[in-house]
C-alpha positions as a printed NumPy array, in Angstrom:
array([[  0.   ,   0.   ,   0.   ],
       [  1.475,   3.743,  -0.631],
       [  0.768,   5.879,   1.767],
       [ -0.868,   9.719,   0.753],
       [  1.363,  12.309,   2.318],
       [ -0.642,  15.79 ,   2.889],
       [  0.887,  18.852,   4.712],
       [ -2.107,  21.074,   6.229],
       [ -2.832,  24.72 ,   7.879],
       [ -4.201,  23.047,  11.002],
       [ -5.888,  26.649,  11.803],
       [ -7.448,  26.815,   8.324],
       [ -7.328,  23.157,   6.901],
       [ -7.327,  23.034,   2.955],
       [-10.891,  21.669,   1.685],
       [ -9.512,  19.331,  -0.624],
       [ -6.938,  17.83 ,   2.121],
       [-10.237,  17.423,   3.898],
       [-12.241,  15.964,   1.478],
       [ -9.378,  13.71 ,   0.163],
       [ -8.823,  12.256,   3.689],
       [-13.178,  11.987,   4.631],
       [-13.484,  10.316,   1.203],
       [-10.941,   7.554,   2.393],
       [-12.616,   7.292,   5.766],
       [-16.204,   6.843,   4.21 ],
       [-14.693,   3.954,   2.327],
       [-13.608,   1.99 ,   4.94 ],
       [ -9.551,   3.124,   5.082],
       [ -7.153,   4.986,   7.021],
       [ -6.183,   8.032,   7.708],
       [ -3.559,   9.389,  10.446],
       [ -4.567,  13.264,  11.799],
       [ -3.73 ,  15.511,  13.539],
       [ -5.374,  16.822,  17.27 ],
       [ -4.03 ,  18.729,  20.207],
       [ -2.93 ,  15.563,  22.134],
       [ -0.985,  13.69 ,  19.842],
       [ -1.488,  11.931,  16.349],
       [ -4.714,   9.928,  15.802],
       [ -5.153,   6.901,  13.635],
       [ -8.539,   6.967,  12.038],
       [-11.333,   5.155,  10.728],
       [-14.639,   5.195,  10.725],
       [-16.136,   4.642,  13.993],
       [-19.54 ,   2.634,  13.063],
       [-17.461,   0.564,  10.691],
       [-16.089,  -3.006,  11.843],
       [-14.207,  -3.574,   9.183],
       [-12.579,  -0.523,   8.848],
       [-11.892,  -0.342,  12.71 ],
       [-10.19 ,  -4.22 ,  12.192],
       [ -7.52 ,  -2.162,  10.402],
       [ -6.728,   0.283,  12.921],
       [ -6.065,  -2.576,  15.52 ],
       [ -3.684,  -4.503,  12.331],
       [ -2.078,  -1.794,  11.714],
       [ -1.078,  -1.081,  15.024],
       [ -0.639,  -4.33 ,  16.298],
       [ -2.835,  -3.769,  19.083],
       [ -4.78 ,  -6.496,  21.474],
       [ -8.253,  -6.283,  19.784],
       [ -9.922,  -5.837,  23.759],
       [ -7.647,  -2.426,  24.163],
       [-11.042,  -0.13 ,  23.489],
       [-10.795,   2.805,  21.02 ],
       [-11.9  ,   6.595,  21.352],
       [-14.651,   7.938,  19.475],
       [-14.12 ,  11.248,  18.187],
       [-17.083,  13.49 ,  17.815],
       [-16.897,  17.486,  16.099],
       [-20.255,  18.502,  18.153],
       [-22.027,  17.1  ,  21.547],
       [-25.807,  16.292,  18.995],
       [-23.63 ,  13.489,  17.724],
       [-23.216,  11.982,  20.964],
       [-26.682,  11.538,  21.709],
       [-26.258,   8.874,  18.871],
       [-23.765,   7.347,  20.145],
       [-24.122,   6.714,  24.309],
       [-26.847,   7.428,  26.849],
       [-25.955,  11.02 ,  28.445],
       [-26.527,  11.779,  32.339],
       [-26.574,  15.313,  33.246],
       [-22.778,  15.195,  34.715],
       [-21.85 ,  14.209,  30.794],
       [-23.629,  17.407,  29.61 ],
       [-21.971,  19.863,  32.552],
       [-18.884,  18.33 ,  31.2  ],
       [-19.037,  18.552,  27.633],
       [-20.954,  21.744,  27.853],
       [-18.068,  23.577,  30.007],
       [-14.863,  21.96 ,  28.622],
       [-15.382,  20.649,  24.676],
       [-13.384,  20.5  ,  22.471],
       [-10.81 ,  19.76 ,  24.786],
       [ -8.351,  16.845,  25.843],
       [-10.596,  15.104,  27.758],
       [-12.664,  11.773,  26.78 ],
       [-15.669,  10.903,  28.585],
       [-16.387,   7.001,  29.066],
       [-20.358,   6.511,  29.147],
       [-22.683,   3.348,  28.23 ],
       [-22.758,   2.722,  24.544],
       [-25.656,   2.308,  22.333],
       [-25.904,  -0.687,  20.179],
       [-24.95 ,   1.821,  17.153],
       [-21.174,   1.358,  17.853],
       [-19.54 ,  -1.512,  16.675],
       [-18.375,  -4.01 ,  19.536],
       [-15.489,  -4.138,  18.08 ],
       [-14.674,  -0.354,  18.227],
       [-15.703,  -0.564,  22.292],
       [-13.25 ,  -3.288,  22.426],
       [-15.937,  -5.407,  23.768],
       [-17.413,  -3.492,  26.401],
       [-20.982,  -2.021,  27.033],
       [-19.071,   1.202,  27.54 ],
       [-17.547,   3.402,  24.83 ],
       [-15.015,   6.331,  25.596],
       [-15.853,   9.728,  23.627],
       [-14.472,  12.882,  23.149],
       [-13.881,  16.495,  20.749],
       [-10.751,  16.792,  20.037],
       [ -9.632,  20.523,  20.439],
       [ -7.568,  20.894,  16.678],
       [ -9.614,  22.367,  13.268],
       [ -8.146,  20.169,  11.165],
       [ -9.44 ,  16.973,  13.413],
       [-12.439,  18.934,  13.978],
       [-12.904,  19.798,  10.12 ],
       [-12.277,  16.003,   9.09 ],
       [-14.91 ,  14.493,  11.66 ],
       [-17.636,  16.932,   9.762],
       [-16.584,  16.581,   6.504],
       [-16.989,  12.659,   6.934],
       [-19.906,  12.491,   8.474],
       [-19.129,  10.008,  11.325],
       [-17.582,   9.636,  14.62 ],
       [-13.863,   8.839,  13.461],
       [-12.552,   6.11 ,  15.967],
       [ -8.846,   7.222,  17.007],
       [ -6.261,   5.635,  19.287],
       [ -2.717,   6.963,  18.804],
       [ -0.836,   6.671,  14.937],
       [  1.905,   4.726,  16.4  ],
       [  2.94 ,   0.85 ,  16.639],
       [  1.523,  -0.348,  20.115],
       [  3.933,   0.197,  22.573],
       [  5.865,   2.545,  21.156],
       [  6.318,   6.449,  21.703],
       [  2.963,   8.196,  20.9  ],
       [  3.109,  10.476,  17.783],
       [  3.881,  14.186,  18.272],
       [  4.467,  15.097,  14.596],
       [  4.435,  13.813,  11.162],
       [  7.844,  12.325,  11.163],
       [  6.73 ,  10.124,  14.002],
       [  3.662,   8.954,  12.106],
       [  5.342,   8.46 ,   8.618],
       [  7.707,   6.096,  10.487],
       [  5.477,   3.465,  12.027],
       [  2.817,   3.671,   9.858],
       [  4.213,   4.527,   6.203],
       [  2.794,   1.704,   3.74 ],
       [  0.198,   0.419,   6.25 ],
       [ -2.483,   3.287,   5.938],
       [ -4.142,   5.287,   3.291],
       [ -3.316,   8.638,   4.421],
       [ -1.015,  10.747,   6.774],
       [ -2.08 ,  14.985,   7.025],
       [  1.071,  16.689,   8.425],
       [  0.066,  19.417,  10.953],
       [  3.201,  19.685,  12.665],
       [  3.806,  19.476,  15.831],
       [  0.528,  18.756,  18.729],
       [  0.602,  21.295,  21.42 ],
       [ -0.355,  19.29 ,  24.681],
       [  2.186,  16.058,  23.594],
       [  0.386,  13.628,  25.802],
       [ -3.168,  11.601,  25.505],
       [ -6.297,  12.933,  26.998],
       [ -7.565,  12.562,  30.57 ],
       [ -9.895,   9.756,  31.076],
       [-12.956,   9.674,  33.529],
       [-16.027,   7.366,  33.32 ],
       [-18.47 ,   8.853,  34.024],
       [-21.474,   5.913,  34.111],
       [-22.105,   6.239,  37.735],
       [-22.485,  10.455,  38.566],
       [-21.933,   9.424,  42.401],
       [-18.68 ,   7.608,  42.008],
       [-16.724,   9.457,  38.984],
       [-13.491,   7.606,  37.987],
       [-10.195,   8.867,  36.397],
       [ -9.012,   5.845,  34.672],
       [ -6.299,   7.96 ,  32.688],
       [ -4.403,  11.243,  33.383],
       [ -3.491,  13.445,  30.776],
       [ -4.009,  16.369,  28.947],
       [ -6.652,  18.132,  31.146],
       [ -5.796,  18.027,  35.119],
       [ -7.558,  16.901,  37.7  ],
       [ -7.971,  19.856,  39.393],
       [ -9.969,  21.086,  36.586],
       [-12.052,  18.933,  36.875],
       [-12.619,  18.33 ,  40.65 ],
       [-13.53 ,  21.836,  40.968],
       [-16.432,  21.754,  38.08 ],
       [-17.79 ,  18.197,  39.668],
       [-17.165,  19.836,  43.363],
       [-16.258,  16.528,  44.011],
       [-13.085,  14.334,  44.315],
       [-12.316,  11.936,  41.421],
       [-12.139,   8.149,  42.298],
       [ -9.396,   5.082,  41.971],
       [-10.681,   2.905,  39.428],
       [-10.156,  -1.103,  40.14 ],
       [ -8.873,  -3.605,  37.683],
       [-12.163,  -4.116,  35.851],
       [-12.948,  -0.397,  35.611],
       [ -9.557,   0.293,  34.245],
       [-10.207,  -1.775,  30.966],
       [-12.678,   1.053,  30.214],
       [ -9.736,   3.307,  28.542],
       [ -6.629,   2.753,  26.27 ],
       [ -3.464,   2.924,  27.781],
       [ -3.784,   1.501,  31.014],
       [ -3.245,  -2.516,  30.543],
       [ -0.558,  -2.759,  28.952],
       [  2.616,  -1.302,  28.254],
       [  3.26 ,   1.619,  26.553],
       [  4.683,   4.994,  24.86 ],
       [  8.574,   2.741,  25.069],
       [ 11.363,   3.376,  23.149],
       [ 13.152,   0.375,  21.399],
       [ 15.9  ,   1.415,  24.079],
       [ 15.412,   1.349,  28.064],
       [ 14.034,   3.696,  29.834],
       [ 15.347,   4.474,  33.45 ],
       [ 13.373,   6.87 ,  36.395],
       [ 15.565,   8.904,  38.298],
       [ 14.134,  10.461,  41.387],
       [ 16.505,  13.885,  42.591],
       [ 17.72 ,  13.056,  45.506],
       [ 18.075,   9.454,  45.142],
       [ 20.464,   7.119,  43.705],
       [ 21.075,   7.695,  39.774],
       [ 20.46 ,   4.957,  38.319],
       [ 24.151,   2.823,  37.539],
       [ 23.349,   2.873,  33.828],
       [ 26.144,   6.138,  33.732],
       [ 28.713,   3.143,  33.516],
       [ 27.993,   2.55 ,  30.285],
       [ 28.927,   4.11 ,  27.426],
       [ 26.544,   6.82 ,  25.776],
       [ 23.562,   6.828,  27.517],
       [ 21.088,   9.501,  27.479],
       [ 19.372,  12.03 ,  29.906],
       [ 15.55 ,  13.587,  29.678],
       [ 14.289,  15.931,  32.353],
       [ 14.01 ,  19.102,  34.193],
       [ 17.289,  19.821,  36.054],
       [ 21.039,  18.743,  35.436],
       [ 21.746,  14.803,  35.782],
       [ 24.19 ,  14.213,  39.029],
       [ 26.275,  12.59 ,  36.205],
       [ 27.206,  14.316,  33.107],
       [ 25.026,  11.81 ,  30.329],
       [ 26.201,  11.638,  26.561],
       [ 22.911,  13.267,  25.231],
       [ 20.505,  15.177,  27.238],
       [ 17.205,  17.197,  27.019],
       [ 16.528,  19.805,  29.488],
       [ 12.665,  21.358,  29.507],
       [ 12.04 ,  24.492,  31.512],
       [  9.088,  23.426,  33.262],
       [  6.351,  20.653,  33.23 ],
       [  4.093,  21.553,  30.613],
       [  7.178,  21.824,  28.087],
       [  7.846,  17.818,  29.249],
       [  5.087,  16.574,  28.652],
       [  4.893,  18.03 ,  24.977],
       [  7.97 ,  16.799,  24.486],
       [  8.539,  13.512,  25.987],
       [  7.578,  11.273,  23.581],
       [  9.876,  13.364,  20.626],
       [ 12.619,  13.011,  23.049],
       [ 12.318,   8.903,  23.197],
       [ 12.055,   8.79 ,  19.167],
       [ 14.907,  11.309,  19.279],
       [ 17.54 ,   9.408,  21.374],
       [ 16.29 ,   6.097,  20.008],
       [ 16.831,   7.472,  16.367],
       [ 20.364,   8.636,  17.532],
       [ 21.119,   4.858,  18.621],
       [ 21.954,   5.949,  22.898],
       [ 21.76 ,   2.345,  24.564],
       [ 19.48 ,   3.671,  27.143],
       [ 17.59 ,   6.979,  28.85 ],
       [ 17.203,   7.931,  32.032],
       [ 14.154,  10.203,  32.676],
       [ 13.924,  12.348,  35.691],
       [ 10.631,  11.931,  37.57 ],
       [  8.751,  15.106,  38.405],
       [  7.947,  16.233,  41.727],
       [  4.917,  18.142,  40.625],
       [  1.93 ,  15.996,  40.465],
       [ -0.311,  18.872,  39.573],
       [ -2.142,  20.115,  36.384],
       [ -0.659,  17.845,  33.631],
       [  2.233,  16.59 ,  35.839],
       [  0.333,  13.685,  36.849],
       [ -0.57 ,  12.927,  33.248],
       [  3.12 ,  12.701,  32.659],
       [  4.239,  10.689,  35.576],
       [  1.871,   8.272,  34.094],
       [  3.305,   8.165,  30.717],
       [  6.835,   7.796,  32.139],
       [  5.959,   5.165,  34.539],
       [  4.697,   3.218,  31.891],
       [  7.468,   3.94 ,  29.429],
       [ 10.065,   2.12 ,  32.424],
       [  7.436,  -0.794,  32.659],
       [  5.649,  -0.035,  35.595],
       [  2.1  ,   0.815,  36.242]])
């Protein structure tokens, strides 16, 4: 399969990109977008087929449920059974990076819910993803345009190189501007609300709209949401947490390893990435792993931050799960 390369004004997305990209969509193919978070590989939601290919192409366990992406809240009344905290929510944050997880109607494809009688939803905050979903007239089903397990997909480049030859269509707009997924809360019982995934929209946020504190999910509510089961968003090199003030981890005795964080490594590291604050990591975490992978280091260390607020939590998440713990 050749892949269709497209580069796009994400603020004011070319029609014919648009059309191009819905046309493939309608018929039951591929197409990698862009959205705030990070890269999205889409098909049509209500489509079983066309959803089979998204888990193919990605290599992804088939009961790993997928988001739903919606351009306005009247086509989620189609889609899932709305309580009054879903429409405070949508109503006072969409488009935004947060996906709402509410019981499905028998409309979407079990396949696309990955089995369950749930189904995760959400408008992504980007006018070319926004554009696309209303030019093709469907929900567009999305997880990240990346291999599973690997770094999520910050820009094009990323994209092009896991999924060149395996999809119909990449748009290139550039870089995302939040770098990791959204948050995750389900939302199916208003008196016990449960964040099943940090990311791109904090907690706080959303404690203070719900005036109410946001709940540990168990095992069985996790499998609600992508990205919490398995691992992900590695490099094809190890990935090492440092913690200031501890121990650095004894990977400086080999040769050329790499460092990722906020503050100077206790030991001088071959290649290194220094962000200025929190929000800057998280946009650029995943670029980094690609980076120092591409540049053939033999392993990273990433400094843990001490910040669990706004989207800090979000990426202590993603780096946990990038050294293999969860």
């Amino acid at each position: 399969m050749t892949t269709i390369t497209a580069k796009i004004n994400k603020w004011n997305p070319e029609p014919e990109i648009i059309s191009k990209a819905a046309e493939i969509l309608r018929n039951g193919g591929l197409v990698a977008f862009p959205t705030e978070t990070v890269y999205g590989l889409g098909a049509d939601a209500l489509n079983a087929e066309a959803v089979k290919k998204v888990y193919e192409a990605k290599g992804r366990p088939s009961d790993n449920p997928l988001i739903l992406h919606v351009a306005n809240i009247e086509q989620v009344n189609e889609l899932v059974f709305i309580n009054d905290t879903a429409e405070k929510l949508m109503k006072t944050f969409w488009p935004a990076p947060l996906t709402l997880v509410m019981k499905a109607k028998n409309i979407i494809p079990l396949r696309t819910r990955g089995g369950l009688d749930t189904a995760a939803i959400r408008m992504p905050d980007n006018p070319t993803a926004l554009a696309l979903i209303e030019a093709t007239g469907r929900p567009i089903a999305a997880p990240s345009a990346n291999l599973s397990g690997r770094p999520s997909p910050t820009d094009f480049e990323s994209v092009f190189n896991d999924m060149n030859n395996k999809i119909e269509m990449i748009i290139d707009g550039g870089s995302v501007e939040v770098g990791i997924e959204s948050t995750v809360i389900d939302i199916t019982n208003p008196e016990k609300i449960l964040m099943l995934r940090p990311g791109g929209m904090p907690r706080e946020i959303l404690e203070a709209a719900l005036q109410k504190k946001l709940e540990v999910p168990d095992d069985q509510s996790k499998k609600k949401s992508p990205g919490t089961r398995y691992k992900h968003y590695a490099p094809d090199i190890p990935v090492f947490i440092w913690k200031r003030g501890e121990k650095f981890p004894e990977v400086y005795k080999k040769n050329n390893f790499a460092f990722m964080g906020l503050h100077e490594p206790d030991i001088k590291a071959d290649g290194i990435i220094l962000f200025n604050d929190v929000k800057n990591y998280a946009r650029g975490l995943f670029a980094g792993f690609r980076k120092f992978e591409k540049e053939k280091f033999s392993c990273v260390v990433v400094e843990w931050p001490e910040d669990n607020s706004g989207i800090g939590e979000g990426l202590r998440d993603r780096i946990s799960r990038a050294g293999g713990k969860s």
